[in-house]
N, C-alpha and C positions, 0 to 999 in steps of 0.2 A: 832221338826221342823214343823210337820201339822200345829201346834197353830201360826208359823209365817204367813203361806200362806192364815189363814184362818182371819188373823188379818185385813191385806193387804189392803182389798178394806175400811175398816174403817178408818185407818190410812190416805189412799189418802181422803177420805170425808175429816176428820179434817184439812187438808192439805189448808190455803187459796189459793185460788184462784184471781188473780190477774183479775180485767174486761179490757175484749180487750179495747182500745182507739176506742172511736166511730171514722169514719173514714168519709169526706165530702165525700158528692155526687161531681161524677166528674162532671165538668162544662161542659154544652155544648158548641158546636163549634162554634152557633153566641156570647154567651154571653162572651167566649174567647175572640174575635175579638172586641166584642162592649168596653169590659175593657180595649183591647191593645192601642186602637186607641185612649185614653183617654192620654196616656204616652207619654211627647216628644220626647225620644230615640227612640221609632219604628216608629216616622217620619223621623228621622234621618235617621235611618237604612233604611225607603223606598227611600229617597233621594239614600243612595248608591246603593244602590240596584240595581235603575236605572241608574246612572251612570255606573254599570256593567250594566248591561243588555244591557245600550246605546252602550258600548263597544263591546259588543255578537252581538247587534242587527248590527252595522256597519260591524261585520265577516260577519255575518249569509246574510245578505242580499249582501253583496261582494261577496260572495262563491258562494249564489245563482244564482246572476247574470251571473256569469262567465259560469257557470256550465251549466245553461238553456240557457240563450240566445246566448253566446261566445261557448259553444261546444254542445251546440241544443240537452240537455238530455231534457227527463219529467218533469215535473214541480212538480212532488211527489219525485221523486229521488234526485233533488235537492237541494228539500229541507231535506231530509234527511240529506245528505251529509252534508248541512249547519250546521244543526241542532247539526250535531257529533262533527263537528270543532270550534264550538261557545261553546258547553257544557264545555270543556276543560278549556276553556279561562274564564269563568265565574263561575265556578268550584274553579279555584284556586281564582280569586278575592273574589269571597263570601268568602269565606272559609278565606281568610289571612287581608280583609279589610271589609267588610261589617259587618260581625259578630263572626270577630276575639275577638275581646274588649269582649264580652259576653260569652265567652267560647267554642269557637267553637275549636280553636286549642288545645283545651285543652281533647280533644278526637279522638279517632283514625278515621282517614284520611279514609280508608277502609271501615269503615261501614256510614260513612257520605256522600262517593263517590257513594255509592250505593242506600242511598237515595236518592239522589240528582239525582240520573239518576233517580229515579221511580219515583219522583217528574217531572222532565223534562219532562219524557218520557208522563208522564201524560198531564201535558203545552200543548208538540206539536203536542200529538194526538189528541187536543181539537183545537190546530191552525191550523193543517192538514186539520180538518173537516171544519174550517172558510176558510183556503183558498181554497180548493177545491169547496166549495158552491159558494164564488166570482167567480171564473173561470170560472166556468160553469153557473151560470146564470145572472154577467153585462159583461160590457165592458172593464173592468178595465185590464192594461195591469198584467201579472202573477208576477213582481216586484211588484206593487205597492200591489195586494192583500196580498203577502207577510206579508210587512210591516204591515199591518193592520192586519192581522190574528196574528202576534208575539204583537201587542199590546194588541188585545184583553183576549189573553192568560197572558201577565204580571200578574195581580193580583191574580189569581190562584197559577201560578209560587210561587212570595212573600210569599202569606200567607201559603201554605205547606213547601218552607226551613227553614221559621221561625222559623214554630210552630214542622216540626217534624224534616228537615235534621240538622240546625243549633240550636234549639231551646234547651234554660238553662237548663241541668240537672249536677246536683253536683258531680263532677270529682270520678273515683273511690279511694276508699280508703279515703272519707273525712266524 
């Protein structure tokens, strides 16, 4: 039995070895974008996109409204508040019409909900910081900076449910 163990490592030499698949460089995250934007579906997809959103943005800025100026909270709280009640609503739209067709239902609801908030959460702390800057140095009444601060966030929004809450990976098990 020595003369097997002593065989061993010769054995594994003669043994081919198969070469790993060279594997691409991942692409980066403009040249992603610059390819996407070539494709007419993720025009389409931006069109719905914003039709939710438009839908969110009409919560989010109702909610606001009420909230701030109808029962005289902070204009940070409010929008919070907005923020939570809108996420739900546009949550389920992305998820069942914007980039259903692409496979979004086609993976668990649970961990897409969850990016989808860290995706959000990212959005409105980036709209946070627009609307707090309007507020405090023009005139603009705190609805209207609103608005403008949830527009200026939109494209950030888009391009992270896309690319990471919504974006095609091949169903388990295929």
């Amino acid at each position: 039995m020595p003369e097997d163990t002593a065989t061993a490592p010769i054995e594994a030499a003669r043994t081919p070895v198969r070469p790993a698949r060279p594997q691409a460089p991942p692409q980066r995250i403009h040249t992603r974008v610059r390819h996407g934007m070539r494709r007419p579906h993720n025009w389409f997809q931006l069109v719905k996109f914003c039709i939710v959103g438009g839908s969110g943005f009409v919560v989010n800025v109702s909610v606001f409204f009420v909230v701030n100026h109808l029962m005289g909270v902070h204009h940070i709280a409010a929008a919070t508040l907005a923020f939570v009640i809108a996420l739900f609503n546009n949550f389920w739209w992305n998820r069942h019409w914007t980039f259903g067709k692409h496979g979004a239902r086609d993976h668990h609801a649970g961990f897409q909900a969850a990016r989808f908030f860290t995706v959000s959460v990212a959005a409105f702390l980036f709209a946070l910081g627009i609307l707090q800057l309007l507020v405090t140095t023009t005139s603009l009444p705190a609805t209207v900076a609103q608005a403008i601060s949830i527009i200026t966030a939109t494209p950030l929004n888009f391009v992270g449910n896309k690319m990471w809450t919504f974006g095609y990976r091949a169903a388990r098990g295929s």
